[in-house]
C-alpha positions as CSV (number, residue, x, y, z in Angstrom):
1,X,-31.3,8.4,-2.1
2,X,-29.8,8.7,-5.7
3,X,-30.0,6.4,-8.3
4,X,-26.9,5.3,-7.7
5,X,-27.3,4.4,-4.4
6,X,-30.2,2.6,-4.9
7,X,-28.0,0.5,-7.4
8,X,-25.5,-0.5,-5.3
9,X,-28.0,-1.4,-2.8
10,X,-29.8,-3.5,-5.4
11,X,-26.7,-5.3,-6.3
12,X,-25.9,-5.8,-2.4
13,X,-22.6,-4.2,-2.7
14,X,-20.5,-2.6,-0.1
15,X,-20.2,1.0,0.1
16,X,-20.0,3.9,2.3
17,X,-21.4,7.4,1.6
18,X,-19.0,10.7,2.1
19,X,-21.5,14.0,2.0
20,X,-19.7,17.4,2.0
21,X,-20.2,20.9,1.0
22,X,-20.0,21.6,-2.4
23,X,-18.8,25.4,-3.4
24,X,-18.0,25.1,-6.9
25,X,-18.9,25.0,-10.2
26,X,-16.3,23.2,-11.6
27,X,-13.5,20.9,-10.5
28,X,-15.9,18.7,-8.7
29,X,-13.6,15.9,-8.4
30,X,-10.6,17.9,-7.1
31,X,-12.9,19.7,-4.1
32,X,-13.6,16.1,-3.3
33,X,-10.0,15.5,-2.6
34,X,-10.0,18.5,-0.6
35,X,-12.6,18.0,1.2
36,X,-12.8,14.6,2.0
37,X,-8.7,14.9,2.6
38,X,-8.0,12.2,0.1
39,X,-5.2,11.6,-2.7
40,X,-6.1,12.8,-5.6
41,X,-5.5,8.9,-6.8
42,X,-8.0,7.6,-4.9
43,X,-10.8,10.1,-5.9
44,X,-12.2,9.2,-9.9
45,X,-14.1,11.6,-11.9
46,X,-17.0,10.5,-14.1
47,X,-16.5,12.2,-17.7
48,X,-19.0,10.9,-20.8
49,X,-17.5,10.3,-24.3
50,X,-18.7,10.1,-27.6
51,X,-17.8,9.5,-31.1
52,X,-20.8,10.0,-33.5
53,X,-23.8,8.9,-31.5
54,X,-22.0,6.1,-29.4
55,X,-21.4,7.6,-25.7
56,X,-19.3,5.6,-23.2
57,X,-18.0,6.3,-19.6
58,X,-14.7,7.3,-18.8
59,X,-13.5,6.7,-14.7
60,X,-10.1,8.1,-13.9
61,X,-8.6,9.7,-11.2
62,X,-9.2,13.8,-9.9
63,X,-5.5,14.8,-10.9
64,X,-5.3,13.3,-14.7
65,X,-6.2,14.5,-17.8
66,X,-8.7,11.9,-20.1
67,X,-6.3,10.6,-23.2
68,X,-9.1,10.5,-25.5
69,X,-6.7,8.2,-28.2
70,X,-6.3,5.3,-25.3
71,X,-9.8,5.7,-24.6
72,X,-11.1,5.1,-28.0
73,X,-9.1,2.3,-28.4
74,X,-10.0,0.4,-26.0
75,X,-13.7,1.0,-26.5
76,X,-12.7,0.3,-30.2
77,X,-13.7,3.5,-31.8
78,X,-11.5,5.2,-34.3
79,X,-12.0,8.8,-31.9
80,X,-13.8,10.0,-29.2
81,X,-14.3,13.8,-27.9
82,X,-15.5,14.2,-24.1
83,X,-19.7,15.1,-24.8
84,X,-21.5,18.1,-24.0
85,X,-22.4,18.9,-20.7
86,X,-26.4,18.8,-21.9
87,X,-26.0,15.5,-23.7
88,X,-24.0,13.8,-20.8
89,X,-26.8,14.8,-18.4
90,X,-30.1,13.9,-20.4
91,X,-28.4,10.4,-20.8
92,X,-27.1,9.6,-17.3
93,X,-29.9,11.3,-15.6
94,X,-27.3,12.9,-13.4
95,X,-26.1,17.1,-13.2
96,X,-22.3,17.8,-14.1
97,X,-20.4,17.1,-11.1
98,X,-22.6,14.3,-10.0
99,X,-22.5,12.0,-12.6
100,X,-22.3,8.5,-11.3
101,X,-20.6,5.3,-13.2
102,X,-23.9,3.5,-11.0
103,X,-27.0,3.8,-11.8
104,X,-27.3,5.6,-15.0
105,X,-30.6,6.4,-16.7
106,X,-29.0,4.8,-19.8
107,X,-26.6,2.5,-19.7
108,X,-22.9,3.2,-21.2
109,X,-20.1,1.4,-21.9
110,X,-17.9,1.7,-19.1
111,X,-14.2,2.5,-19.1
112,X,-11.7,2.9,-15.5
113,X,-8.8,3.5,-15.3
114,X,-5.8,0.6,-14.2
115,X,-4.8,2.5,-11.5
116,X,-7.7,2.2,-9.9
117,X,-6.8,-1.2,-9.0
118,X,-3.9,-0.1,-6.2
119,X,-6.3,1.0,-4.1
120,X,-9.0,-1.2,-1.7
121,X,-11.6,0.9,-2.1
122,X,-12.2,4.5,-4.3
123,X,-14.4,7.1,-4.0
124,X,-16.6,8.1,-7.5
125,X,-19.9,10.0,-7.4
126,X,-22.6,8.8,-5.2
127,X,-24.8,10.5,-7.9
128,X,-25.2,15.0,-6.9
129,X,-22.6,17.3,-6.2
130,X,-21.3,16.9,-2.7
131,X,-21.5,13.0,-2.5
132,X,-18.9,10.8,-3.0
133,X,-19.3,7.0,-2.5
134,X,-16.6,4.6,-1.2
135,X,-16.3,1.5,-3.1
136,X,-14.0,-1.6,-4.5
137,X,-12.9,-0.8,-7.9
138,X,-13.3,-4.6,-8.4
139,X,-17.4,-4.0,-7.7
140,X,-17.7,-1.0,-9.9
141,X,-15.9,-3.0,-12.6
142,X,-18.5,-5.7,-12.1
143,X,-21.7,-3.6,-11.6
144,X,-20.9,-1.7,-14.8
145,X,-19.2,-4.1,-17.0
146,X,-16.0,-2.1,-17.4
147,X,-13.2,-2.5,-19.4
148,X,-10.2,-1.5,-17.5
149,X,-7.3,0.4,-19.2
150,X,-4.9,2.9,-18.9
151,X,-7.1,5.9,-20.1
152,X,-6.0,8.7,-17.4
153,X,-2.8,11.2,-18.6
154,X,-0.9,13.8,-16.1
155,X,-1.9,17.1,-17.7
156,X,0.8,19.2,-19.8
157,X,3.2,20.6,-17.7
158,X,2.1,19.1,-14.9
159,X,4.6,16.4,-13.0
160,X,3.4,13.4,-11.0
């Protein structure tokens, strides 16, 4: 099990695991949604921010874009820049494309995205590539503190 698992089965939370073959090296988060045949909603991507040497979490969904000016105002930070990949990964204790809002090896500030809350349940990283883990945004809210904001942006050019 992943540290992440093993958190949510500390905090006695309800979740269920989705394992499938991973293939890339990037877009981990969108061969989720392919794989698991999900919306691209429902799936949330893990991204580390930092301004100076504060980090924080960012949640949002597999087909937005991070608006890095909403994001550093609600964490209350005058900017933030998405971290290097090395940094994000010493401090979570997780590889890019399996970083986890659960079970960190440091714990962040947490930030998710509003939309989350449409849905029942959402799927975020159960903690290495290929993993996914089900769970009520209202737990992961809980479980990591989070603030909850609108912090997720279509990208340029793209339409809903």
């Amino acid at each position: 099990m992943t540290p992440a698992i093993n958190a949510l089965k500390k905090a006695g939370v309800a979740y269920q695991l989705h394992s499938y073959a991973n293939a890339v090296s990037t877009g981990y988060a969108e061969e989720a949604v392919l794989a698991l045949d999900l919306p691209a909603e429902q799936v949330f991507k893990t991204l580390i921010v930092l301004n100076e040497s504060k980090l924080a979490v960012a949640v949002i969904p597999a087909n937005l874009i991070l608006d890095l000016k909403a994001a550093a105002d609600l964490l209350r930070w005058k900017k933030c820049a998405l971290a290097d990949q090395a940094v994000a990964e010493r401090r979570t204790g997780f590889l890019k494309g399996g970083i986890s809002p659960f079970g960190q090896k440091t714990r962040l500030p947490t930030l998710l995205d509003e939309p989350a809350m449409r849905f029942a349940t959402i799927f975020v990283s159960g903690g290495r590539r290929g993993l996914d883990v089900e769970v009520d945004p209202a737990d992961l809210i809980r479980l990591c503190d989070a603030k909850l904001g609108t912090i997720g942006k279509m990208p340029p050019g793209r339409k809903t």
